[in-house]
N, C-alpha and C positions, 0 to 999 in steps of 0.2 A: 898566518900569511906574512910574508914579506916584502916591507913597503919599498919602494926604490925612488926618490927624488929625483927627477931628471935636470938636466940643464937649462933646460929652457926656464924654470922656475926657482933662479938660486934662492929668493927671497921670499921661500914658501915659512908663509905663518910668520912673517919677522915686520912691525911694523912699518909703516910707511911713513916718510919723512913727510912734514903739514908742508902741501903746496896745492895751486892753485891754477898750475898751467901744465899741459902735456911736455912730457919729456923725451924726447926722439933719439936714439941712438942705434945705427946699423940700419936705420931705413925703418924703423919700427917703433911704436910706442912702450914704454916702458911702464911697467909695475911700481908707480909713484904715489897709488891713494891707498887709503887704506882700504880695505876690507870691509874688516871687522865691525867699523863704524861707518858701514856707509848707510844710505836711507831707502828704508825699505816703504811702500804705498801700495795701498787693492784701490784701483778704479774703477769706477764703474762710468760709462756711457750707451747712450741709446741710440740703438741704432732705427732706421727704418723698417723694420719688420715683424712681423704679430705671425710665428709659425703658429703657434698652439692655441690661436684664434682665442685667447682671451680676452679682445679690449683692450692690450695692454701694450706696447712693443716692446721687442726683446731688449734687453739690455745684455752687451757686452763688458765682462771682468776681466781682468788682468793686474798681474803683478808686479810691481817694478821694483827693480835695487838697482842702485845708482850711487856714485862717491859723495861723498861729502860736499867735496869740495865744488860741486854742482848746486849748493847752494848757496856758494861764495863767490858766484861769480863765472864758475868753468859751463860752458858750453858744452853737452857732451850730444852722441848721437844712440842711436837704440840698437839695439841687437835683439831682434824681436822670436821668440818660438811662441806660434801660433798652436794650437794644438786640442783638441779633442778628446785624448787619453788623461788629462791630469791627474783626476781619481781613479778612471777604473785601468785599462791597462797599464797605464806607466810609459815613462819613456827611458830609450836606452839598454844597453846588452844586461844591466843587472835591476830594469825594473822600478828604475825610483819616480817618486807620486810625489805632489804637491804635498805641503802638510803646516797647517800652520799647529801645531802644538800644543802653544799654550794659551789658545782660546782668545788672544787679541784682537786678531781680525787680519794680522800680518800675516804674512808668509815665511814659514823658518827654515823648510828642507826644502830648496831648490835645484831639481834634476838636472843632470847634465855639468859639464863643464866652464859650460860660456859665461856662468855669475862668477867662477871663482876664478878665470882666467882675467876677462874682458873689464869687468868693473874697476880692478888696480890700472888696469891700462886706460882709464878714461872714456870709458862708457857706461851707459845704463842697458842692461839687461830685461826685456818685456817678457814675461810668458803669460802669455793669453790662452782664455778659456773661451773655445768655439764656442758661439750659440747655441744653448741648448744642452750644454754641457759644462762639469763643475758648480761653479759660480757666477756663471752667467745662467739667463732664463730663457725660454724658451725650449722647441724641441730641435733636437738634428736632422739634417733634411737629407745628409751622403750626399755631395758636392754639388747641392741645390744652392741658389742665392744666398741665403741666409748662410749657408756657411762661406760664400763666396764673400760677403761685405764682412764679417767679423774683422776680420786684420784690416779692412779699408776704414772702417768706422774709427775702431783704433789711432791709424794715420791721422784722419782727420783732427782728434783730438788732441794729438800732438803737434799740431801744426796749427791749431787754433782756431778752425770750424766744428767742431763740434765743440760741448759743453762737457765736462767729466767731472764727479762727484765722491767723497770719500762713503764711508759707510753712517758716517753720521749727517749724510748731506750737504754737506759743505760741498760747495763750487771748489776744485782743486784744476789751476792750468800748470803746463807743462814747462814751464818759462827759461827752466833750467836745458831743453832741448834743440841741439844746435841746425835743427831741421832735415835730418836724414835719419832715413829707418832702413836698416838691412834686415830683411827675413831669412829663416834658415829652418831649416829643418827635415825630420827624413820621414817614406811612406805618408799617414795623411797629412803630417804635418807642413814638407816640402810641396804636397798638393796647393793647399791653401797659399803656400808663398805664389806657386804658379797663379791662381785663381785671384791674387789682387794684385801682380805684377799684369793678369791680363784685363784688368778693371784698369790702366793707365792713372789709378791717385797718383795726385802730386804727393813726393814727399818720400816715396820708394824708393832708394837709388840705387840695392841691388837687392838679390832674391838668389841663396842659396838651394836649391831643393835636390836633395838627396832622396834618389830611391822613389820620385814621385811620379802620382797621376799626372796625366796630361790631358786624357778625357776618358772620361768615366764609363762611357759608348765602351772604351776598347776595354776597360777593367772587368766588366761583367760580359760584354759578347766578343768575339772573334770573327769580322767580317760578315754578320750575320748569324753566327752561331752561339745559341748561349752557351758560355762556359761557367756560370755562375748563377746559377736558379732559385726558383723556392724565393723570392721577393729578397733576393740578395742585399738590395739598399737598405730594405727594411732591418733586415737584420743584422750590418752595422751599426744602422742608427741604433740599436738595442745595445749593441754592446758599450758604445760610447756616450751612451744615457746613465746620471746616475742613479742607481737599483732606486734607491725611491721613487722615481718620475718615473719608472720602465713601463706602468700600466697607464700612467696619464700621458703619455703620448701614445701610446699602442694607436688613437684614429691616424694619426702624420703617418706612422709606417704603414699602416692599410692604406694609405693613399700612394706615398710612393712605391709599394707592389702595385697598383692600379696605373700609374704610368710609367714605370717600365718595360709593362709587355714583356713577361717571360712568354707568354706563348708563342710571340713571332719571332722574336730578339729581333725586331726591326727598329729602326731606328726612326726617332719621333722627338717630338718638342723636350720632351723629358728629358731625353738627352741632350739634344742641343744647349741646353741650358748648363748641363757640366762637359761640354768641350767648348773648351781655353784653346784648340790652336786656332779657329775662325779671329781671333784676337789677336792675335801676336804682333796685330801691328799699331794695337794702341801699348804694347808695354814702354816703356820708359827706365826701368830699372835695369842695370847688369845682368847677367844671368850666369851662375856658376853651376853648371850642373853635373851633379855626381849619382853616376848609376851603376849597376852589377849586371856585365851583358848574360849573367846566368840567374837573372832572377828570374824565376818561378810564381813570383807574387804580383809584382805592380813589372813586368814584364819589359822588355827592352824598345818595343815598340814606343812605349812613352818616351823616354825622353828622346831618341830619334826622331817622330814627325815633331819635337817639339824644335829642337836643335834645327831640325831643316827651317821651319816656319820663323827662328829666331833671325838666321842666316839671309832668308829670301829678304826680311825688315831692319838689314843691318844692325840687330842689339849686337853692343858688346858682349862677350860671353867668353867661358870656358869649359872646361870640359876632364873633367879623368870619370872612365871605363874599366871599372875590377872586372878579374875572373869571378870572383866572388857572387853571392848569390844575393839578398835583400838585407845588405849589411852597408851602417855608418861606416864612413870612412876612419872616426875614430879609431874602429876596431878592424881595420882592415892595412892601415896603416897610416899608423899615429902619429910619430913626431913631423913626420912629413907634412900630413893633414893640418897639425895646430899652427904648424909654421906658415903653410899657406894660405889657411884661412887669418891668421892673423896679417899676413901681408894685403890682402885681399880687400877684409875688411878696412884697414888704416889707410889702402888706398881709397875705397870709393866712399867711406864716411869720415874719414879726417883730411881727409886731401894731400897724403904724404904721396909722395911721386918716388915710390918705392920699386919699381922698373917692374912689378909684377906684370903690365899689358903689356910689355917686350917678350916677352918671355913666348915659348910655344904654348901654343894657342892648348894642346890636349895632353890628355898622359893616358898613354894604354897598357894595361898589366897584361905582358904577352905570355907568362908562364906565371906561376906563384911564385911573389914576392920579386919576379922582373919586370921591372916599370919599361918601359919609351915614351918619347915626346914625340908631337910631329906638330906642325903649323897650324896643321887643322884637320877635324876627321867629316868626311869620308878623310884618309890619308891622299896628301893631293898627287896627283898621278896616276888615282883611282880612274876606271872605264871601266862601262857598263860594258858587258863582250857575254855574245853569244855562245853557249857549249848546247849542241843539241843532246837530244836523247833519241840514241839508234836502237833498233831494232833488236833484241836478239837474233843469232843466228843459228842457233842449239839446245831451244830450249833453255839456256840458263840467262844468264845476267843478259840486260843491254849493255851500249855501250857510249864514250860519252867522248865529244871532239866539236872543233871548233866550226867542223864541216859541215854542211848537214847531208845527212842520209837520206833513202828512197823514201818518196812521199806516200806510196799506194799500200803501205803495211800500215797493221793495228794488231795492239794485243787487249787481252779481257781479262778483270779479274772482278772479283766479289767484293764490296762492300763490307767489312766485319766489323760491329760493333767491339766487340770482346778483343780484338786486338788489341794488343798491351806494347809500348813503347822498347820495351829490349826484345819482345819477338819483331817486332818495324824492324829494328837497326842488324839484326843480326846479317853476317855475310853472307851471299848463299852458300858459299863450299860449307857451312854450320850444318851438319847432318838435322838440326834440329828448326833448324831455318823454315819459316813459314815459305811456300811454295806455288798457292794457290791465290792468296788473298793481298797480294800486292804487286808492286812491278819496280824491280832492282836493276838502276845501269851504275854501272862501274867503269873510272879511267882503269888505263893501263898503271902501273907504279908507278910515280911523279920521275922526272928524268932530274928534277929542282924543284926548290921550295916554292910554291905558289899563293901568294898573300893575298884575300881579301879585303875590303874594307867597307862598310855601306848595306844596303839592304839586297840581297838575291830575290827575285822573281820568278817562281815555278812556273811558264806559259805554257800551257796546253791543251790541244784539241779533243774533245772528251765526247761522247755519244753515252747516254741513260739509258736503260729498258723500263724502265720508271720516270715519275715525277718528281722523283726527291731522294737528294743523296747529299755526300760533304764531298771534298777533295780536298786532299791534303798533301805536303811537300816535306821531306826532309833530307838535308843537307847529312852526308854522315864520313866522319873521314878513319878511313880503315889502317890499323897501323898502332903499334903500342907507342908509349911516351905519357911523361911524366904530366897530370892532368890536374884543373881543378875538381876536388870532390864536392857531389850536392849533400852531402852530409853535411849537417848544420849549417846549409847556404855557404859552406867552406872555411869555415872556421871552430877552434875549437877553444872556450874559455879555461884559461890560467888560473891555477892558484895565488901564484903573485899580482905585486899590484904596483903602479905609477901614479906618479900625481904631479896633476898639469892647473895648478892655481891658491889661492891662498884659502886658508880655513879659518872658521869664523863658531861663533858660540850664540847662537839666534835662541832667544826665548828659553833657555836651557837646553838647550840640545846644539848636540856640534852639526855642523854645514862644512864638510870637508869634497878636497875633490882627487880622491884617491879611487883608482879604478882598475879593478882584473884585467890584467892584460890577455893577450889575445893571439893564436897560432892559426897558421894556415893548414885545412886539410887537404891532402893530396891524392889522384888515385892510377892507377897505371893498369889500361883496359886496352886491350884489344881495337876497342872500336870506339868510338868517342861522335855522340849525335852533337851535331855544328851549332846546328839551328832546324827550325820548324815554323809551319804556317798550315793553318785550314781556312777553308770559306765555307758557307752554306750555298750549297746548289741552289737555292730560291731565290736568291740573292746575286747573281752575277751581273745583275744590269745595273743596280738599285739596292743600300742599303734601305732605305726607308721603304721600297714595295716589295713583297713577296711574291714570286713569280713561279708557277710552277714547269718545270722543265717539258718539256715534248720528248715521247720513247723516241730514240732512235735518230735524235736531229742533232748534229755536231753544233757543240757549244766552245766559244772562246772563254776558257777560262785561266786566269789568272790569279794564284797562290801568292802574295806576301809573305816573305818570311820574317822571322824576327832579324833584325840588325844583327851584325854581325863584325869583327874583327879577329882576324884568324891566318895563319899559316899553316898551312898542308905542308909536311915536311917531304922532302924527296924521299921517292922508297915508298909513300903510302899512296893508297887509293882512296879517289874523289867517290862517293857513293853518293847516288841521288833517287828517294824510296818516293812512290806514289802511293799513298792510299784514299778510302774514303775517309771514313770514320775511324778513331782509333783512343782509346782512354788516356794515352800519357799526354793529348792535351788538354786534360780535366775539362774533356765536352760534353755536354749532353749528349751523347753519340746517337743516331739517326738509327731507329731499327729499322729500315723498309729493306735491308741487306741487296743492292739494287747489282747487278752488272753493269759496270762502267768499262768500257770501251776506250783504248787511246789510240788518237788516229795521230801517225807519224810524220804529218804534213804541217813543220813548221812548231814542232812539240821540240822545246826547248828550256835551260836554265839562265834566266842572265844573270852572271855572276857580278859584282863589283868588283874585278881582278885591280891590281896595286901595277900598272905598267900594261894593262890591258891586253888586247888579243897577241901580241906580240909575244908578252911574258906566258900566257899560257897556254903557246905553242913550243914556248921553252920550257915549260914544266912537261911536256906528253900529251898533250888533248889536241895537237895538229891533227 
């Protein structure tokens, strides 16, 4: 492989001149400590909690490295990854795990980038072992309490309420830390920054989360409907157990399959307890949040109702939205990322007034590898604006305008479990197009580019010949152009490699931070699905009651779709698909195959249009 040294790191591997005070130049801290020698510690502190009910309370581990020169006197602040994969998944596009080596008790291979960048620049680096996982005790609960206070309990100890002890017992305090902890990190790790940014500890003063949960409710159901069965909590917690303890917690996972209710996917205390947005108005930390509006995994809805609940409680915050699918920014674009995040960082934990909060508020990747900025997303000049959905007049497609159409029409179609997401999208003119088991309106060809921004809302008036069905919505825009691929979440790893930090010789083994770089995949279809949203029919009054429908009684229901930021190019068509049930959104799909009825009285999409009903009467839908 071939290594490439970028710029940002001229003084990779070359010692650091002996000082003892930060060095600031260009608005940024500089690579003034050394590395190689700086001091490495495993903590341990207790927390308040006995998951695995032995008598004992759990204790949380964690790793620290930090400069030297923090023992001489420098103040530094924490760059914290909280984290639950350390031994068994790994973190990062190439997999790397904790590993202390040579049996000391220290920590020698440290995942990720932020020890070999951040520590020459004047911080210490935490990585923390959830509850229950690595080095710490106890079992995992999937975004119960106990993993909720892990990174709080931590705070504490660095700030001087709690007690924290080396492995030989000794009392170890934090003396050397200048009382700010940034969290970061992506999937459950950025979960966890969410989950004690929404606990308000003193001490937090930003929370990066990449790619994360927001509540747990939405991770495993959809409005009601399970998308994730089979005691799903349970079985992360398996995975992020290590193999030894896997049968000595197996009663904690039997218990959380006991309250999550796969059978109703209704929403109950269980969950309450892992949704963070009821909270968002005790956070106190920054919030920089980075997500992939095409993930498929921890889904775009997170951090959207998160962002909104941030906005309503005035947190500072920001914001960049990949094409991309359930991928770090590292690896989705790099040198942009470390610069930002280091600007970021040195503003809200060293106090440099590096004009990052001037700056626009969001970065949106409108095509691969095309960034924009905007003040703030929704993009402002966003309006919620009515497009109804008319009637067919021919047996084929509806059709879709700002106007609304006759109220006394309705069309039927069938419930199909077995429908599959590219027979949903297909066009009708598609000789192979499903005909029966959906309901397709189509704009005329855009007259102009029509940009949304925000969440869409499928409203529509719906009649059952049954008790139980789904409805579903999806957004589809017809039209070739150059697209992000969900192939590898849209990325594809590099034989070469960069390196973004200094490298160091721990315990005999090297600690370097060289890393595969990383290409965008792209694809050029036809038709390209926008976004998506289901509900459970049981469910339209009430998540937490299940209600069963009445045959034959017109219900108001209301689709969510996932978030969304998107341009309709002129020339293409808006498509908007009804269904029941359908497998591309990894649901338990409903078999009762019911007749659903749409009644066309007030059966509408509101879109978040970028210039509102104006602009998308200058796109074609007047």
């Amino acid at each position: 492989m071939t290594a490439a040294v970028l710029p940002v790191t001229p003084a990779l591997a070359q010692p650091a001149p002996a000082t003892t005070e930060l060095v600031i130049a260009d608005g940024v801290t500089q690579p003034v400590f050394g590395y190689a020698d700086s001091v490495r510690e495993r903590i341990f502190v207790t927390s308040d909690v006995d998951t695995d009910a032995d008598g004992a309370l759990d204790i949380v581990a964690m790793d620290i490295i930090r400069p030297k020169a923090s023992d001489e006197g420098l103040r530094v602040p924490v760059v914290m990854d909280a984290s639950p994969y350390y031994s068994t998944v790994c973190r990062g596009n190439e997999s790397e795990c904790k590993g202390d080596l040579d049996g000391d008790g220290l920590n020698d291979r440290w995942p990720l980038f932020y020890d070999n960048y951040f520590v020459p620049r004047g911080y210490a680096v935490v990585l923390l072992d959830m509850i229950g996982t690595n080095n710490s005790t106890g079992c995992p609960v999937t975004g119960g309490l106990a993993d909720n206070i892990s990174a709080p309990t931590a705070i504490d100890w660095l700030n001087g309420r709690r007690k924290g002890f080396d492995a030989a017992g000794n009392e170890i305090v934090a003396d050397w830390h200048n009382g700010k902890t940034g969290m970061i990190g992506k999937s459950y790790d950025g979960t966890l920054a969410n989950a004690a940014a929404a606990s308000g500890v003193e001490g937090l003063a930003t929370i990066v989360p990449i790619s994360a949960i927001s509540n747990w409710y939405d991770y495993s159901r959809s409005n009601g409907l399970v998308t994730r069965a089979n005691n799903y909590s349970g079985s992360l917690s398996n995975t992020v157990t290590n193999p030894n303890r896997r049968a000595y917690c197996a009663p904690v996972r039997t218990q959380l399959g006991q309250g999550g209710d796969d059978v109703t996917g209704d929403y109950n205390d269980f969950w309450a307890e892992r949704d963070y947005l009821p909270h968002a108005n005790k956070v106190r930390a920054s919030v920089f949040v980075v997500h992939g509006i095409n993930d498929d995994n921890v889904r775009a809805d997170h951090f959207s109702k998160w962002w909104y609940a941030l906005a309503e409680n005035n947190v500072p915050r920001k914001l960049w939205l990949t094409g991309t699918g359930h991928i770090d920014p590292f690896d989705f674009r790099r040198a942009e990322w470390v610069d930002t995040l280091h600007r970021w960082f040195d503003f809200w934990l060293q106090g440099i007034d590096n004009g990052i909060m001037r700056e626009p508020m969001a970065d949106v990747e409108r095509l691969p590898d095309v960034w924009e900025t905007h003040a703030d997303w929704p993009v402002p000049g966003t309006q919620p604006t009515q497009v109804f959905l008319l009637p067919a007049t021919d047996g084929g497609a509806g059709g879709l305008s700002v106007k609304s159409g006759p109220g006394n029409k309705s069309a039927t179609f069938q419930d199909t479990p077995t429908m599959s997401q590219a027979n949903a999208i297909r066009h009708p003119s598609d000789p192979q197009a499903n005909k029966d088991n959906r309901l397709v309106f189509l704009s005329e060809p855009l007259k102009a580019p029509l940009h949304i921004s925000g969440t869409p809302i499928v409203r529509i008036k719906a009649s059952v010949n049954g008790t139980d069905t789904s409805f579903a919505g999806l957004l589809v825009d017809y039209g070739t152009r150059e697209r992000f691929s969900t192939t590898g979440d849209g990325i594809r790893t590099l034989t070469t490699e960069d390196c973004w930090g200094e490298a160091a010789n721990f315990g005999g083994h090297a600690e370097e931070a060289c890393y595969r770089q990383v290409a965008k995949t792209v694809a050029s279809n036809p038709q390209e699905l926008v976004t998506k949203g289901i509900i459970d029919g049981l469910n339209l009054d009430s998540l937490s009651v299940s209600t069963p429908l009445l045959p034959g009684e017109k219900n108001a229901v209301d689709v969510p779709l996932m978030p969304e930021d998107y341009v309709f190019e002129a020339g293409h068509q808006i498509g908007v698909i009804l269904l029941g049930s359908y497998s591309g959104y990894s649901s338990r799909a409903k078999q009762t195959r019911a007749e659903i009825t749409v009644h066309f009285d007030s059966t509408r999409i509101t879109l978040p249009v970028v210039g509102g009903r104006k602009a998308a009467v200058a796109a074609g839908l007047g």
